[in-house]
KEMI-849594 format. One record per residue (C-alpha): residue in three letters; z, y, x. Coordinates in steps of 0.5 Angstrom, whole numbers, plus 500, padded with zeros to 3 digits. Example, Ala and Ser with C-alpha at 12.3 -4.5 7.8 and 13.67 -1.06 7.14 Angstrom:
! residues 2
<tilum: ALA; Z: 516; Y: 491; X: 525>
<tilum: SER; Z: 514; Y: 498; X: 527>
END
This chain:
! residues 231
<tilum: UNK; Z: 482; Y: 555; X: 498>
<tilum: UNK; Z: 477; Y: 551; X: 502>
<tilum: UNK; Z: 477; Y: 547; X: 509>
<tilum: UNK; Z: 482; Y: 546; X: 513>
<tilum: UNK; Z: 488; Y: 549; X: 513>
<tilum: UNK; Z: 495; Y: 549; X: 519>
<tilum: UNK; Z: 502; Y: 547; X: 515>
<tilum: UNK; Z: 508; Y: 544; X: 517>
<tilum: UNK; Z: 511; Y: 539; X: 513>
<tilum: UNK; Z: 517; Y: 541; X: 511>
<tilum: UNK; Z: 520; Y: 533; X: 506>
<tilum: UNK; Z: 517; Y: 527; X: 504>
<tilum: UNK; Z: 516; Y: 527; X: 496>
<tilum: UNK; Z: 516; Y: 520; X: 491>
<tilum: UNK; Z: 510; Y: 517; X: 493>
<tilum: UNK; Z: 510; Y: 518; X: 500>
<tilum: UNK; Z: 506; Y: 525; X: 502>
<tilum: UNK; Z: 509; Y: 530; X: 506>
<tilum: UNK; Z: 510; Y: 536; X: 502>
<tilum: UNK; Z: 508; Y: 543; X: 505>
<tilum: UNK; Z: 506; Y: 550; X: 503>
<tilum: UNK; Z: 499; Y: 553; X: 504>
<tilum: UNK; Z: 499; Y: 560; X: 506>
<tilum: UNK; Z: 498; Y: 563; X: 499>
<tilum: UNK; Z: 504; Y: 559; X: 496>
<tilum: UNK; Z: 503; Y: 552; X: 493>
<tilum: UNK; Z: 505; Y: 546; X: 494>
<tilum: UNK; Z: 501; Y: 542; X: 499>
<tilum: UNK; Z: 501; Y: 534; X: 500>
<tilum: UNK; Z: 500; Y: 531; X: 505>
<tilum: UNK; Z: 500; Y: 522; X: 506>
<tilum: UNK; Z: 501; Y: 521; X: 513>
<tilum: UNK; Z: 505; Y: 526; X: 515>
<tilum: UNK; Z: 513; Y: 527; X: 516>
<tilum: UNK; Z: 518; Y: 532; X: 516>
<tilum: UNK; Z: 517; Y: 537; X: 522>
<tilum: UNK; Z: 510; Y: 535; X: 524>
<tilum: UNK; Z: 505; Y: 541; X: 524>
<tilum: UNK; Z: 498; Y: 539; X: 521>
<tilum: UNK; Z: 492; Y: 541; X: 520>
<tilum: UNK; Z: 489; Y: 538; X: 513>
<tilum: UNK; Z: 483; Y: 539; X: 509>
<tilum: UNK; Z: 484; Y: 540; X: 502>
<tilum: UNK; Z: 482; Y: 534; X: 498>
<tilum: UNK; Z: 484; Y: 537; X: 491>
<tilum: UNK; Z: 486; Y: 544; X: 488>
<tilum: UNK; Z: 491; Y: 546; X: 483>
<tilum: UNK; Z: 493; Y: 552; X: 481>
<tilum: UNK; Z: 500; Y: 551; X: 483>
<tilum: UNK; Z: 499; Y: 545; X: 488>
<tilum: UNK; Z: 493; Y: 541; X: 492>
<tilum: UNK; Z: 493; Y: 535; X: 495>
<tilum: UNK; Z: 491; Y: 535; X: 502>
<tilum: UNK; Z: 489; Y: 529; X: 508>
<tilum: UNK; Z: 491; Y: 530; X: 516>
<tilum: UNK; Z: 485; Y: 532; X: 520>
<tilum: UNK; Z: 489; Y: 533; X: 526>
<tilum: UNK; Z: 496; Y: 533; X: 528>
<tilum: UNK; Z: 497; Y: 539; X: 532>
<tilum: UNK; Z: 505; Y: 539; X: 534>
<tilum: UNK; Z: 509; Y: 532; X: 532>
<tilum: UNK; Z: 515; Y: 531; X: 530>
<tilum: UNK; Z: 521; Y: 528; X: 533>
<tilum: UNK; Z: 521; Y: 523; X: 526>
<tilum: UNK; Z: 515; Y: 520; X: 528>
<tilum: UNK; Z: 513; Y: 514; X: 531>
<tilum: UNK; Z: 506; Y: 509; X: 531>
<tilum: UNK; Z: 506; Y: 504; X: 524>
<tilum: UNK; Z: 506; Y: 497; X: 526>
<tilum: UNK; Z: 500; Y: 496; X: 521>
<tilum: UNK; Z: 494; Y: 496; X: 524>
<tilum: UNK; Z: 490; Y: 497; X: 518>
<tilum: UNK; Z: 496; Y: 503; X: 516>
<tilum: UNK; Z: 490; Y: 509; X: 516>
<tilum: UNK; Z: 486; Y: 506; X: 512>
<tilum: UNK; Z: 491; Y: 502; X: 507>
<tilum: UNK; Z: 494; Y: 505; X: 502>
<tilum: UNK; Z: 499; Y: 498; X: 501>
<tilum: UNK; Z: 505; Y: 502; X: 504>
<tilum: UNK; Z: 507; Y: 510; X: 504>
<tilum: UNK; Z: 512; Y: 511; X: 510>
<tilum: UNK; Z: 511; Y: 506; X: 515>
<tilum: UNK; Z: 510; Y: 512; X: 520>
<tilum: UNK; Z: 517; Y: 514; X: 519>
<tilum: UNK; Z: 523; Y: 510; X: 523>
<tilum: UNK; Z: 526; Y: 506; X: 520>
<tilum: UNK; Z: 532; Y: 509; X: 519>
<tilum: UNK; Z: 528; Y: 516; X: 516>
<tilum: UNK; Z: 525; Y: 512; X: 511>
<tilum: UNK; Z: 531; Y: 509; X: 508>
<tilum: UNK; Z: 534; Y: 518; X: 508>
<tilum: UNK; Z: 529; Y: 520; X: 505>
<tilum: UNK; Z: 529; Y: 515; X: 500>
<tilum: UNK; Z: 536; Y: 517; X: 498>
<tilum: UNK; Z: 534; Y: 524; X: 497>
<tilum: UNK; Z: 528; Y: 522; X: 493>
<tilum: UNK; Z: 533; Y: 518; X: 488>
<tilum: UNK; Z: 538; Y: 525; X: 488>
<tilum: UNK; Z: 532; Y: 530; X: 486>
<tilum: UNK; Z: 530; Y: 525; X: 481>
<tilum: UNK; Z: 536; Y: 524; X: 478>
<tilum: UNK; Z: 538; Y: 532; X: 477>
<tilum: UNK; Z: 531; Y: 535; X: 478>
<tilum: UNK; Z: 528; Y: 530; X: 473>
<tilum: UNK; Z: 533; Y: 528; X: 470>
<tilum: UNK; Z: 538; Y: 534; X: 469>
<tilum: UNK; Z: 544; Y: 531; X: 472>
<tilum: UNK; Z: 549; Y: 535; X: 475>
<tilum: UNK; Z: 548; Y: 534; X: 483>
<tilum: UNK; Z: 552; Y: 529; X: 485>
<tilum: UNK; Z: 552; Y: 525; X: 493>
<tilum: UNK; Z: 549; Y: 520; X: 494>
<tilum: UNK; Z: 550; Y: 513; X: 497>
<tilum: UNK; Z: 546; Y: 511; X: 503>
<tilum: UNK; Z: 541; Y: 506; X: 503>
<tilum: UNK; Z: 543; Y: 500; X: 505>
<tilum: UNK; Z: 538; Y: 497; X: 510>
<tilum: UNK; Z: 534; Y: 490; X: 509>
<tilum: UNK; Z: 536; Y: 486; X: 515>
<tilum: UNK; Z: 528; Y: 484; X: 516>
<tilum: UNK; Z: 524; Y: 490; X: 516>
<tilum: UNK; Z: 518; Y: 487; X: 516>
<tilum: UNK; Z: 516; Y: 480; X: 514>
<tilum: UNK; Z: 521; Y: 480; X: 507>
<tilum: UNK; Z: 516; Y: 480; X: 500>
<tilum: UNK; Z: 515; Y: 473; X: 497>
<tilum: UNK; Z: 511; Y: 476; X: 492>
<tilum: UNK; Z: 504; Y: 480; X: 494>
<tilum: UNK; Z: 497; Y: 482; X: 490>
<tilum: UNK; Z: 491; Y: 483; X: 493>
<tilum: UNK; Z: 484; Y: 486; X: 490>
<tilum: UNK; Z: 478; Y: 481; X: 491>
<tilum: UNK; Z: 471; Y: 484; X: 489>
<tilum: UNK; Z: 464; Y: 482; X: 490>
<tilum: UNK; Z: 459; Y: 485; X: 491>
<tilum: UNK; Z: 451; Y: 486; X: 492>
<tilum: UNK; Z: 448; Y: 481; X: 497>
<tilum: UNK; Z: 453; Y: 475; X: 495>
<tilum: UNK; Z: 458; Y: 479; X: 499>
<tilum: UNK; Z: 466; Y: 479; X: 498>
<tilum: UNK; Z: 472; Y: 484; X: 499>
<tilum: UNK; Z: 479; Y: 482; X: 499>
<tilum: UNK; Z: 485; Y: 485; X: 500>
<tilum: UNK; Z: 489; Y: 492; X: 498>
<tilum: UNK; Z: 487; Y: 499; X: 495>
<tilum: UNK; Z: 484; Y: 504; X: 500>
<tilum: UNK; Z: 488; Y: 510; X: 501>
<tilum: UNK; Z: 485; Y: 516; X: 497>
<tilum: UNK; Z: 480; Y: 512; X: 495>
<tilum: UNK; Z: 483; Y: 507; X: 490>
<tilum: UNK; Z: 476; Y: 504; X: 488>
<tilum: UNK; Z: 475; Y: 501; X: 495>
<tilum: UNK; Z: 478; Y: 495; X: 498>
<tilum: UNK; Z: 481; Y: 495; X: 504>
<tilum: UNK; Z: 479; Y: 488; X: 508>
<tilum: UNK; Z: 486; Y: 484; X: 510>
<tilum: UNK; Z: 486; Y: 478; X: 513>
<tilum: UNK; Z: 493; Y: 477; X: 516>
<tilum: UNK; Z: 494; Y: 484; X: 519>
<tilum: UNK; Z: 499; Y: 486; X: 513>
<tilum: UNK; Z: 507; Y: 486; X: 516>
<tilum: UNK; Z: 510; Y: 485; X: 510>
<tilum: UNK; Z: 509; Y: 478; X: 507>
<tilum: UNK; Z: 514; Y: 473; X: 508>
<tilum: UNK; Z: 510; Y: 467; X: 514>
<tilum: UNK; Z: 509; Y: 463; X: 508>
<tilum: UNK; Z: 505; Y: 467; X: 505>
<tilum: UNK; Z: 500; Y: 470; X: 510>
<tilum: UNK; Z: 499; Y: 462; X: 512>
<tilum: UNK; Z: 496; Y: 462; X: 505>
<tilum: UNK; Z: 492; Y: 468; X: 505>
<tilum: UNK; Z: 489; Y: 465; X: 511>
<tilum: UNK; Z: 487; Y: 458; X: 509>
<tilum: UNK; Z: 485; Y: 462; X: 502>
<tilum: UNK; Z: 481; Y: 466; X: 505>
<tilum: UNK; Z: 478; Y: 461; X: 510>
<tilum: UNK; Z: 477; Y: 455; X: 503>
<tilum: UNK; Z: 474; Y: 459; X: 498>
<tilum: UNK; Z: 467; Y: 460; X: 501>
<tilum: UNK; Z: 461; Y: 463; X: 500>
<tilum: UNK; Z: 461; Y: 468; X: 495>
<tilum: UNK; Z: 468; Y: 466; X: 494>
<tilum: UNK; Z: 464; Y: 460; X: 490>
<tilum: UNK; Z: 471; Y: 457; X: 489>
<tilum: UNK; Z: 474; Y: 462; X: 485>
<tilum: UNK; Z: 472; Y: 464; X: 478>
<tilum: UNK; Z: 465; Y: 467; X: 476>
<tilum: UNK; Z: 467; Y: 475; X: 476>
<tilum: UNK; Z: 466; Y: 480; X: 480>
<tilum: UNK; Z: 474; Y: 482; X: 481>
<tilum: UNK; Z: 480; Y: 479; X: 481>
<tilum: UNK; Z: 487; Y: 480; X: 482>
<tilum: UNK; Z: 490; Y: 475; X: 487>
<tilum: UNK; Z: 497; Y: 474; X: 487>
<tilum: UNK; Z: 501; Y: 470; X: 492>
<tilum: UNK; Z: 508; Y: 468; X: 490>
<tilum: UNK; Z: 513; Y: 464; X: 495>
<tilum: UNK; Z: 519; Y: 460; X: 491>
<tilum: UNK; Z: 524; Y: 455; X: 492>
<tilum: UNK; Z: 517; Y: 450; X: 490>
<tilum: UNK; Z: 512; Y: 453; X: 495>
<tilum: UNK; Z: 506; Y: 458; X: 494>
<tilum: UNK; Z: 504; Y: 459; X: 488>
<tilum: UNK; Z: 497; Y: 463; X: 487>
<tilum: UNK; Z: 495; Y: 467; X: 480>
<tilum: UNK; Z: 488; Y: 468; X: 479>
<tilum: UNK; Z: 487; Y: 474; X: 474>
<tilum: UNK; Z: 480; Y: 475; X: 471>
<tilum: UNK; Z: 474; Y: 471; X: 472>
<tilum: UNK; Z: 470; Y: 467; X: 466>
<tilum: UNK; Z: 475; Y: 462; X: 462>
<tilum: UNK; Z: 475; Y: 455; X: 463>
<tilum: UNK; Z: 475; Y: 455; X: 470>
<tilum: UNK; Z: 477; Y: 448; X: 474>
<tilum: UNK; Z: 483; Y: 450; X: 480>
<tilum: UNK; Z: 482; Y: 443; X: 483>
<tilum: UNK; Z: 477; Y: 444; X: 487>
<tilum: UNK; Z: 480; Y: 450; X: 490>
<tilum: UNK; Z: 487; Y: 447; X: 490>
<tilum: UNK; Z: 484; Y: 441; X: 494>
<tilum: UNK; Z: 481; Y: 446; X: 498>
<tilum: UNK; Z: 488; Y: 450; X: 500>
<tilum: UNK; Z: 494; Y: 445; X: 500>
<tilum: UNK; Z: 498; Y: 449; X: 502>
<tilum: UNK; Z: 499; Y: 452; X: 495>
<tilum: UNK; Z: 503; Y: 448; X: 491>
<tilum: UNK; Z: 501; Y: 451; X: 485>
<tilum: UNK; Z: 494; Y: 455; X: 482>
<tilum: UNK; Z: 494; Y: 458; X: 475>
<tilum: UNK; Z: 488; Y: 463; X: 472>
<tilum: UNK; Z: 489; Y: 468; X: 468>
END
């Protein structure tokens, strides 16, 4: 089947696509779709008995939908249900964890608890990594993995909800220090950055690059971290 195709998405499955049948009887999944929306998808990867699908276009939307408090949510693959309210998010959590534990791990259906919600829906992770790559021409791109297309980085400057403050603070000022061709970051061409926030402050790990390299630079750069460690 080629092209694009009309489905109505009927559940969300472990990863955060929507689940809908194609009309020859296969599973279709779907990123970016909720439960009741009518949807026309492209199908991006054919199996014999699934296929993976992207939104083209949604033709009727569900109740359960609402517009993602991140702007860069389209393109992003950092988050899976962020068009979902909230409380949608947290059943179909629990149905996720159920059909696990019986479809996968073969115990007997049992009823599930409901979730408990996070007092804070946005701005509660102390604990992020982002992807810093650079490129041709002296060129650099930092932030988190592109939906669909994990070999590209998506720019993140200080749009993503999730982070505590602290951390986005740090982001930023890291961002703004680091320089051209991030020349105060190891020599390399990609890098794993992760910010943590402790009871100690902001602490930043460097993964990859050449050994050797001297933090103090940069940790005189950005003192909002309290700590700079390479890998």
């Amino acid at each position: 089947m080629e092209g694009q195709v009309a489905v109505t998405v009927r559940a969300i499955a472990a990863g955060g696509a929507g689940v809908a049948d194609l009309p020859d009887g296969r599973v279709v999944f779907v990123p970016r779709t909720a439960p009741g929306d009518r949807v026309s998808v492209r199908i991006e990867r054919s199996k014999p008995r699934w296929a993976i699908g992207s939104l083209s276009k949604i033709l009727e939307p569900s109740k359960d939908r609402r517009d993602a408090l991140c702007a860069l949510y389209d393109t992003c693959g950092g988050c899976q249900l962020q068009h979902l309210p909230y409380e949608r998010q947290l059943e179909w959590k629990a149905r996720i964890v159920g059909d696990a534990l019986t479809r996968i791990g073969g115990v007997a259906p049992l009823e599930i608890a409901a979730v408990v919600a996070s007092p804070l829906e946005t701005g509660y992770r102390n604990r992020v990594t982002f992807t810093l790559r650079r490129l041709a021409g002296g060129r650099v791109v930092a932030g988190f993995h592109a939906l669909n297309r994990p070999a590209h980085v998506v720019e993140v400057h200080a749009e993503c909800v999730l982070p505590r403050p602290a951390l986005l603070d740090a982001w930023r000022a890291l961002r703004s220090a680091w320089g051209p061709g991030a020349r105060l970051l190891p020599s390399g061409g990609r890098f794993r950055l992760t910010l943590r926030e402790d009871a100690g402050g902001v602490s930043l790990v460097v993964e990859g690059g050449a050994a050797g390299w001297s933090a103090a630079p940069l940790a005189a750069a950005v003192p909002a971290l309290a700590a700079i460690w390479h890998r």
